[in-house]
N, C-alpha and C positions, 0 to 999 in steps of 0.2 A: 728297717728295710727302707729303700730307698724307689723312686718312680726310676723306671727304664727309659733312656733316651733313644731314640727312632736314629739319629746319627751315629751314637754309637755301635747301633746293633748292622747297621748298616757297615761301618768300618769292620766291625767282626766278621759279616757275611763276606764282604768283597775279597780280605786276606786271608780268612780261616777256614771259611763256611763248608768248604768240603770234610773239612773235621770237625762240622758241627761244632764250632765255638761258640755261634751266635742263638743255637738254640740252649747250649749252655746256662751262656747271659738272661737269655729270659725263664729258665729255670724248667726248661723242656727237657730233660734230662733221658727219659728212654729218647727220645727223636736227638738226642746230644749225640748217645750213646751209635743209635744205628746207623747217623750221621757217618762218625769215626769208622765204622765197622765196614760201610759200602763207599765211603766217598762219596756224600751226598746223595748218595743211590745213583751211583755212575750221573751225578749232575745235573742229574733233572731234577729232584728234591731240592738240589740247590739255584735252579735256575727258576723253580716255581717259590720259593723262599724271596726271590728279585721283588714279587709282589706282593706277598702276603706278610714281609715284616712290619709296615704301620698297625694293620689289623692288628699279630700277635702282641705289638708294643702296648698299643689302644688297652688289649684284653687284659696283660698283667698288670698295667696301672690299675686300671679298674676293680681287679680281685684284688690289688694292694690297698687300696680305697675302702673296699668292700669291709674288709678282716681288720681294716683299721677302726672304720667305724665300729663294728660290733667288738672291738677290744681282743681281738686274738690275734695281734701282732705286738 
């Protein structure tokens, strides 16, 4: 597994994000899923997404860090 780029989740959000691609990518997958289902939740899911991808990036690095270190990746 590899560290998640803040750019490209970015690119995913701006083109895709109301199909939830970008929570896809960082392997948010029910939030992928309900993405697709509402369209970002009619856009505000996806407009509140504007600021909270760093954080989300920050968090998956980190739990990939995490499980690497203790060997369960």
């Amino acid at each position: 597994m590899e560290h998640k780029s803040t750019v490209a989740a970015y690119l995913l959000w701006f083109f895709f994000g109301l199909f939830g691609v970008h929570r896809f990518y960082l392997r948010h997958t029910g939030w992928g899923v309900a993405y697709l289902l509402t369209l970002g939740f009619m856009g505000i899911g996806w407009l509140v997404d504007l600021f909270m991808i760093p954080a989300y990036v920050v968090n998956y690095n980190h739990r990939l860090d995490h499980a690497l270190e203790q060997g369960r990746v």
